[in-house]
C-alpha positions as CSV (number, residue, x, y, z in Angstrom):
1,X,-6.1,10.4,-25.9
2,X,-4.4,13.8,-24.5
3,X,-2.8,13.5,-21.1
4,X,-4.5,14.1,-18.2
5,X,-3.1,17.6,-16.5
6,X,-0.3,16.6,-14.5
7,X,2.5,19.0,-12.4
8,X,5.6,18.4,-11.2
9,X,5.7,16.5,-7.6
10,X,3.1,14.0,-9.4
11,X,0.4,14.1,-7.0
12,X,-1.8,11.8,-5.3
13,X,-2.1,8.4,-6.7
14,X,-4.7,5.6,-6.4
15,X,-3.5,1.9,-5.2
16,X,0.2,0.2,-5.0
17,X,2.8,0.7,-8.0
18,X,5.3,-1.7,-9.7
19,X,7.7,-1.6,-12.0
20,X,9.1,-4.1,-14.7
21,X,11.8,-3.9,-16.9
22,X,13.1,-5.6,-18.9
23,X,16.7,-5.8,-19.4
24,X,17.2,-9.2,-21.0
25,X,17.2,-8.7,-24.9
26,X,20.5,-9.9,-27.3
27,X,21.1,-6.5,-28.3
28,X,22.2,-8.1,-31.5
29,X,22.0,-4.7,-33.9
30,X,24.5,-3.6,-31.1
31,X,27.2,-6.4,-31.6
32,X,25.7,-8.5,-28.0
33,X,26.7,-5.5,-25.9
34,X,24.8,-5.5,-22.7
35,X,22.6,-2.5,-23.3
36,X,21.4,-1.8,-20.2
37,X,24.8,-0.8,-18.8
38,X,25.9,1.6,-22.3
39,X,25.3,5.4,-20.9
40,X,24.1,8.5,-21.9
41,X,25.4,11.4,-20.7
42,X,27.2,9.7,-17.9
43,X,24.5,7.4,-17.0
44,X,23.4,3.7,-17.6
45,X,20.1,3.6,-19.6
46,X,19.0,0.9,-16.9
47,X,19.8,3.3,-14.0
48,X,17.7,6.1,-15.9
49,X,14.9,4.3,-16.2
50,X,14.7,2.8,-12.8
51,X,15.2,6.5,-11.9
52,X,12.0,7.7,-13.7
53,X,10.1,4.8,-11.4
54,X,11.9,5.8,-8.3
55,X,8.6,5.3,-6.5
56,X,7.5,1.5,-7.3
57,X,7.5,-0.7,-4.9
58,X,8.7,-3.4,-5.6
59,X,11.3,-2.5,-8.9
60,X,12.2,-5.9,-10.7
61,X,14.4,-6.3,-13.2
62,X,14.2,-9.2,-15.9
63,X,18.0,-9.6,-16.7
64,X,21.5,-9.2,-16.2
65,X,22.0,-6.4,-13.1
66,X,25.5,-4.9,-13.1
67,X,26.8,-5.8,-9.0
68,X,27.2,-1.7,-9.2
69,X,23.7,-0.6,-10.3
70,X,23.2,2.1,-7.5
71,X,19.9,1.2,-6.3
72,X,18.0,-1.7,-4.9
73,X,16.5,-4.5,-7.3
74,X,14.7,-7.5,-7.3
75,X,16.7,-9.4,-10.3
76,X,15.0,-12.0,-11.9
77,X,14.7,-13.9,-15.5
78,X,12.3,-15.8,-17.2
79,X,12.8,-19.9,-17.8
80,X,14.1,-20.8,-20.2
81,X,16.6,-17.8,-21.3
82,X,15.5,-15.9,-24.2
83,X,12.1,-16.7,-24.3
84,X,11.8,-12.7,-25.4
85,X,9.6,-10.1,-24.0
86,X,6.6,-11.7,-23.5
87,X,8.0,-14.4,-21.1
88,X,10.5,-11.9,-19.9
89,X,7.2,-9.7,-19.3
90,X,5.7,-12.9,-17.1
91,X,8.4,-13.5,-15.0
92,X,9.2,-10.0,-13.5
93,X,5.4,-9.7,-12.8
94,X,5.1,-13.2,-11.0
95,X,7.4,-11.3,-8.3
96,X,4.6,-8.5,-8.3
97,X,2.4,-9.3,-5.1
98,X,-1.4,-9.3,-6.2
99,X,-2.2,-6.0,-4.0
100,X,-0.3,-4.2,-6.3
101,X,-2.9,-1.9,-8.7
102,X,-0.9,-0.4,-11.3
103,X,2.6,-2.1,-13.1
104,X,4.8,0.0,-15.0
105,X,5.5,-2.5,-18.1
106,X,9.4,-0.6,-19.2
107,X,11.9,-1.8,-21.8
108,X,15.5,-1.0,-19.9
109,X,17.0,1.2,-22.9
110,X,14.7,4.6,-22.5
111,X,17.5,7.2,-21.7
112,X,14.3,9.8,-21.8
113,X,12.0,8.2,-19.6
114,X,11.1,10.5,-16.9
115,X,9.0,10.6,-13.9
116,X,6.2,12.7,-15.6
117,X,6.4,11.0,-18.4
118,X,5.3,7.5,-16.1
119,X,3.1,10.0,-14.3
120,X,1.0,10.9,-17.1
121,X,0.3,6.9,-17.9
122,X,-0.5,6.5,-14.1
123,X,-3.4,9.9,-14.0
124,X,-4.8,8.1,-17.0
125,X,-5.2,4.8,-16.0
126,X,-6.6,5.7,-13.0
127,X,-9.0,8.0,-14.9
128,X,-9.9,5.9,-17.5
129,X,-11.9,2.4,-17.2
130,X,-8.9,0.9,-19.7
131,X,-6.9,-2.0,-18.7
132,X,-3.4,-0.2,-19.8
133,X,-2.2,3.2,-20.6
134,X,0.8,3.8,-23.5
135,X,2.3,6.4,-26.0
136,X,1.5,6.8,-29.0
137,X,4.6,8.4,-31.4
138,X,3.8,10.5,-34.4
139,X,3.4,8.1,-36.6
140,X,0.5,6.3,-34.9
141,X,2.4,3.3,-33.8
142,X,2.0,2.2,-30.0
143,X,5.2,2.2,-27.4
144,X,4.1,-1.0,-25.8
145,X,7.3,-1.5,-23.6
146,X,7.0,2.6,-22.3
147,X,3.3,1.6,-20.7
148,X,1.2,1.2,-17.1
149,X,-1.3,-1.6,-17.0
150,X,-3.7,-3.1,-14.3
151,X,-1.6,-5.2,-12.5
152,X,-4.8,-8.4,-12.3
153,X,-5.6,-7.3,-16.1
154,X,-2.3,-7.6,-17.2
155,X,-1.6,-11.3,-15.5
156,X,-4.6,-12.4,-16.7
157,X,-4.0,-11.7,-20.2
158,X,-0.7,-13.4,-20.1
159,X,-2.2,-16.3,-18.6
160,X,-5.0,-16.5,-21.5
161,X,-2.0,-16.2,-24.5
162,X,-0.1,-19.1,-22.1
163,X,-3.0,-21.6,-22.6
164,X,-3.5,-20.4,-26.1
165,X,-0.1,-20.8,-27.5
166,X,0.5,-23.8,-24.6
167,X,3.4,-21.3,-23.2
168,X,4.7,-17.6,-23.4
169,X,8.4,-18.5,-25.0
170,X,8.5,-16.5,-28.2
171,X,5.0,-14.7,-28.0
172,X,5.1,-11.7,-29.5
173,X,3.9,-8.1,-27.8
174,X,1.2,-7.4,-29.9
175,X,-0.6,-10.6,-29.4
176,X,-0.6,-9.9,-25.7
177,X,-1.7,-6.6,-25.9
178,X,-4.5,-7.3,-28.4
179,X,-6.1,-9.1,-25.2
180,X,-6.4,-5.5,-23.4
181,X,-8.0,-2.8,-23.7
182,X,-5.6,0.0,-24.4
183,X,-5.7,4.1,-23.4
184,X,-3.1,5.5,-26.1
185,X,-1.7,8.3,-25.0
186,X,0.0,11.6,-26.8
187,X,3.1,13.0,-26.1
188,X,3.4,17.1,-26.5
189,X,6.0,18.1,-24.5
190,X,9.4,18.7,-26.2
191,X,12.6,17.4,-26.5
192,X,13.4,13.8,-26.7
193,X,10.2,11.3,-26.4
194,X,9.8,9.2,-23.3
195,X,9.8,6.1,-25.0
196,X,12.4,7.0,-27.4
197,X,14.6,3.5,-27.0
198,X,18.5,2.8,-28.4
199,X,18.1,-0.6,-30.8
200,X,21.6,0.5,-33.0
201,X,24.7,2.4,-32.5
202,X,23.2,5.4,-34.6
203,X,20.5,5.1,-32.0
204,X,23.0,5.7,-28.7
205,X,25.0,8.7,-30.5
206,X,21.1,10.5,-31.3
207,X,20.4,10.0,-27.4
208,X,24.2,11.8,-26.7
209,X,23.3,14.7,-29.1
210,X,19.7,15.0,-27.7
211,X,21.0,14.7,-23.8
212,X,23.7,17.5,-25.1
């Protein structure tokens, strides 16, 4: 699915918005370092993101939060530790209130996320009778964690894989989303993609050339 025509200042938009992200992984292919916090050009990957969702309401974080992250949080993480992004996924939206329409669904290293980028998953979820909207890279494979979803549709499907699996620890993504029904969304503008994520060293210097 192409993107719905969008313009900067992002328009009118239909219900509440949240935001999730997640900012709990091991970062193991990284040596443990606490991804979130590693820059690019100057700048946390978690502040960036929470930048490019600077209008949710309420912004929660699943993970560790730096005591200098410049902006205002709810912090939370799922039970017990480690549970991976499924759980992680749960936990940050049980501090969604129910009103809320739309939930931003974000993995916390996406130096390139931007505002239009989030904008175009929000025009076409509320344009299109799908349960959640997400990029689809070149080579056909789905961005899950760089998505919006219907905030009920989304807890509901988490609570159908809970009393399938008899809990979400370990779940993987793709079992949750294959309860959905999915817009998948190109991406034509250029430089850098939006869901373009740092997993390795190699991955962090790219993001430094790119934002150069």
């Amino acid at each position: 699915m192409d993107p719905p025509a969008t313009r900067s200042g992002y328009g009118t938009h239909v219900g509440g918005f949240a935001a999730v992200v997640l900012a709990g992984g091991a970062a193991r292919r990284m040596g443990g370092a606490d991804k979130p916090t590693l820059a690019v050009a100057g700048q946390p990957m978690l502040t960036r993101v929470l930048a490019a969702v600077h209008d949710a309401d309420p912004r929660v974080v699943v993970g560790r939060v730096s005591a200098e992250l410049p902006v205002p949080v709810h912090v939370t993480r799922e039970e017990p530790p480690g549970g991976g992004p499924v759980a992680a996924a749960a936990a940050g939206l049980a501090l969604v209130p129910e009103t809320i329409a739309y939930t931003a669904l974000l993995a916390a290293d996406l130096p390139f996320l931007t505002g239009e980028a989030i904008d175009v998953l929000r025009l076409t979820m509320e344009s299109a009778p799908m349960e959640g909207a997400v990029y689809r890279d070149a080579d056909g494979r789905l961005q899950i964690l760089c998505g919006v979803w219907r905030t009920a549709a989304l807890r509901a499907a988490m609570d159908r894989l809970s009393a399938r699996r008899g809990g979400l620890h370990g779940a993987p993504v793709r079992e949750l989303v294959s309860e959905l029904r999915v817009a998948e969304v190109s991406w034509r503008r250029p430089g850098p993609p939006p869901w373009f994520d740092c997993d390795t060293d190699d991955d962090l210097r790219t993001a430094e050339e790119w934002a150069r």
